[in-house]
N, C-alpha and C positions, 0 to 999 in steps of 0.2 A: 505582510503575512496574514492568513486569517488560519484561524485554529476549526477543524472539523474533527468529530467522533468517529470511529467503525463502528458498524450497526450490528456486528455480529453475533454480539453476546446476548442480544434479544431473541435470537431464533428467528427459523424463517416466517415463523406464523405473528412477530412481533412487530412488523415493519411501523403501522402506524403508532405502536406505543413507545418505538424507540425515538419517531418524530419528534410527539410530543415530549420524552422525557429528556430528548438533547436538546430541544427548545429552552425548556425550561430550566437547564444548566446554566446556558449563556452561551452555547457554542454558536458558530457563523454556519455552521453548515455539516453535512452525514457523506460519509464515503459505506455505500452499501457491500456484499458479496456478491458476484456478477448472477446470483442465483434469484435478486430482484426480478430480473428482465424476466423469467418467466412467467410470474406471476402479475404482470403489468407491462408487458408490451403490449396488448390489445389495449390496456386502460390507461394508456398515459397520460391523457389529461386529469385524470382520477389520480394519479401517483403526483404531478404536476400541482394541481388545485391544494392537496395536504399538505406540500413541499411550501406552496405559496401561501398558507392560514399560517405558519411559523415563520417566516420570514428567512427558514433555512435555504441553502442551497443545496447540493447534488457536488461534492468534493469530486467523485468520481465511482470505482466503481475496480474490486479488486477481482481480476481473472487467472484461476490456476489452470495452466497449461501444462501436456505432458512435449516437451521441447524438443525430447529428442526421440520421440513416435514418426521416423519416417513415411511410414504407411498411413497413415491417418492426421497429415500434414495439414490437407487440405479442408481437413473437416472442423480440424480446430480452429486454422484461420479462418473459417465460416462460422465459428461459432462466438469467437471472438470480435469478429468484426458486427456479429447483431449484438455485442454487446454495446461497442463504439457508437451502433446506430441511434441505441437506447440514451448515451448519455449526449449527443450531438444533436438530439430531438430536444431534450431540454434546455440546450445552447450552451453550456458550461463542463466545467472538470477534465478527471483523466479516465484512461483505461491502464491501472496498473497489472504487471503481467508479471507470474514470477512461476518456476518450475512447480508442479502442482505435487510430487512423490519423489522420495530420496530417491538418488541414485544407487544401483546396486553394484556400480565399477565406477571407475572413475572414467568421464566422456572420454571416448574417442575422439581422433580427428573428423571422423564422417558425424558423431552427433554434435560433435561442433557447428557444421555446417549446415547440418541441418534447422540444428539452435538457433543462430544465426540469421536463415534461409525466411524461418516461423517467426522470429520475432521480427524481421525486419519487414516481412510482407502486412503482419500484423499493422506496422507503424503504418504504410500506405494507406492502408485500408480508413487507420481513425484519421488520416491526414486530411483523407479524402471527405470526413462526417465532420473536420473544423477542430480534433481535438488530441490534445497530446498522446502518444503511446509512452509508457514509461516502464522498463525493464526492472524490473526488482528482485537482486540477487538473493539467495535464502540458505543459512549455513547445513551443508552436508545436503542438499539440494542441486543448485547449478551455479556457477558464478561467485563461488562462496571463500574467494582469497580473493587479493589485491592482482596475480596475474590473472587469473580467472576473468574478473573482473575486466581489467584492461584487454584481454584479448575479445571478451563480446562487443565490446565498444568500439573494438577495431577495427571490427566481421562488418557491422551493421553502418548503416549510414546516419550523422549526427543531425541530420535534417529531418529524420522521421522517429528515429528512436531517441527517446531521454531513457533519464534513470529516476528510479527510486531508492529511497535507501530505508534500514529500516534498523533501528538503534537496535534494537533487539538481537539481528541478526548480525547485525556489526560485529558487536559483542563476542556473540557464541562462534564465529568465526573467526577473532582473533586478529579481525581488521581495526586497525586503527582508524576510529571513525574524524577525526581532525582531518588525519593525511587525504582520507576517502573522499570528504566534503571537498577540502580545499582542490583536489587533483582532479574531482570529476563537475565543479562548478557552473562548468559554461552549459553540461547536459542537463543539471538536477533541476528537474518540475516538480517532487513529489516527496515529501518525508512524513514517516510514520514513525512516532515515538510510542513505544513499547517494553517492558520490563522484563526483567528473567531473573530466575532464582539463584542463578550460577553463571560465569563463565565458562562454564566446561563444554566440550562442543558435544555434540548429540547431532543424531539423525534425524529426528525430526522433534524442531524447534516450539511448534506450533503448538501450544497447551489450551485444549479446548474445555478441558475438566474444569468445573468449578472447583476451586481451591489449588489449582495447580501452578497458577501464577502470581506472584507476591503484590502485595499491594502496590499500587504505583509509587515508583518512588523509594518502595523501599531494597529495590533489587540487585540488582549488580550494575544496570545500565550508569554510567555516569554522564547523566542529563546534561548536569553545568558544562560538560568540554563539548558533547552534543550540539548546544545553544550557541554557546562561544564560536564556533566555525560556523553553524549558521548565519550569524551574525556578520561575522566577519568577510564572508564572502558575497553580503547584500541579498541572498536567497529570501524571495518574494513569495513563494506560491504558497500551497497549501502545506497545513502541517496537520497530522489526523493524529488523534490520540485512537489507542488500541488497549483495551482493559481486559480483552478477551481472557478467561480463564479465574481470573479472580475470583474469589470465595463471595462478595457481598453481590447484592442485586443491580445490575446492571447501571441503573438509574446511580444508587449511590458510590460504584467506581467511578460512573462519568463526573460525577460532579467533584467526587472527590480528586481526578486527573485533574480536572479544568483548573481549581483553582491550584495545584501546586505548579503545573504550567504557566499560571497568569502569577502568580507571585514570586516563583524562587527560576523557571528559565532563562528572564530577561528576554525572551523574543519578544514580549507583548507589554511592552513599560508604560503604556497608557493605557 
């Protein structure tokens, strides 16, 4: 396993100071907002070169989609797949994908399919640029129970779509994330560990306020049974820490995640 930051809490105008300040954590490497690629697909070597003065890598690369936008299907899988192109140019990571706005019913059969239709073409697409697609269900969003769950995984095919999972969400959806891990193992490419104030479920999860999400660690997510089924089921890839919302300065949530990940998780015992 190697441990990577979200880059989000720096801002879009922070890109190179969130480099330097996950560098200087200890992390392996930065999962960006797919909102990088605008600002550096003409300059990749320039995004590339920064990446390579840290010794970071490119985790991947998080994309909100609206999944079940029949009409504008095609435009998202085009928008997503320059996203794939972006991290497949640097040779590494993922493109994780997850419903970008709650839902305001609960899906239908046809946005099911549609869901489905978008995430699965999405997967061809990164197949085709060398790099995992990974679904990442999001509570009071899409996918956000255990059926849910099992029936997007059933729509799509397991050769182009994984999963992500995301402690956070787990959580506030009331999934038991042990069962989650162990049941969807043979898909998971991607986990993202992340905190919450509550288990209470809520429409949208996402706490982008400063001060609206509790110190790492100190929240409701239960890391240790988290770790434990990571472990247990040999899950290799990346694991990104998410401080998003936090009251302190960016820089001192990541370093403050890092080390409670590197000493009390047990994924990283050396």
């Amino acid at each position: 396993m190697r441990l990577a930051c979200y880059a989000a809490p720096w801002g879009p105008e922070g890109v190179i100071q969130a480099i330097s300040d996950v560098a200087d954590c200890g992390f392996d490497g930065l999962e960006f907002p797919a909102n990088v690629v605008l600002r550096y697909e003409d300059r990749l070597h320039v995004f590339e070169e920064i990446l390579d003065t840290t010794g970071l890598k490119l985790s991947g690369l998080l994309q909100r989609v609206n999944l079940v936008d029949k009409e504008k299907a095609d435009e998202q899988v085009e928008r997503a797949a320059n996203s794939a192109r972006f991290v497949g140019a640097i040779g590494q990571g993922n493109l994780v994908v997850c419903q970008a706005t709650p839902l305001d019913a609960p899906a239908s059969d046809d946005d099911w399919l549609t869901a489905a239709a978008i995430v699965e073409e999405i997967g061809c697409r990164c197949r085709d640029f060398g790099i995992n697609l990974c679904f990442m269900p999001r509570a009071g969003h899409f996918g956000a129970s255990d059926s849910d769950l099992r029936r997007i995984l059933s729509m799509t095919n397991p050769e182009v779509v994984h999963l992500a999972l995301d402690s956070a969400e787990l959580t506030l959806a009331g999934i038991d994330p042990v069962k989650a891990i162990k049941a969807n193992a043979a898909r998971l490419r991607a986990v993202r560990l992340r905190d919450v104030s509550g288990a209470r479920r809520r429409s949208d999860v996402t706490v982008s306020r400063p001060g609206g999400a509790p110190q790492f660690g100190r929240g409701a997510v239960d890391f240790e049974a988290f770790s434990k089924a990571l472990i247990e089921v040999g899950y290799d890839g990346w694991v990104t820490v998410d401080v998003t919302g936090e009251a302190a300065k960016p820089k001192d949530s990541a370093f403050s995640s890092y080390r409670f990940v590197m000493r009390r998780s047990g994924l990283f015992p050396y």
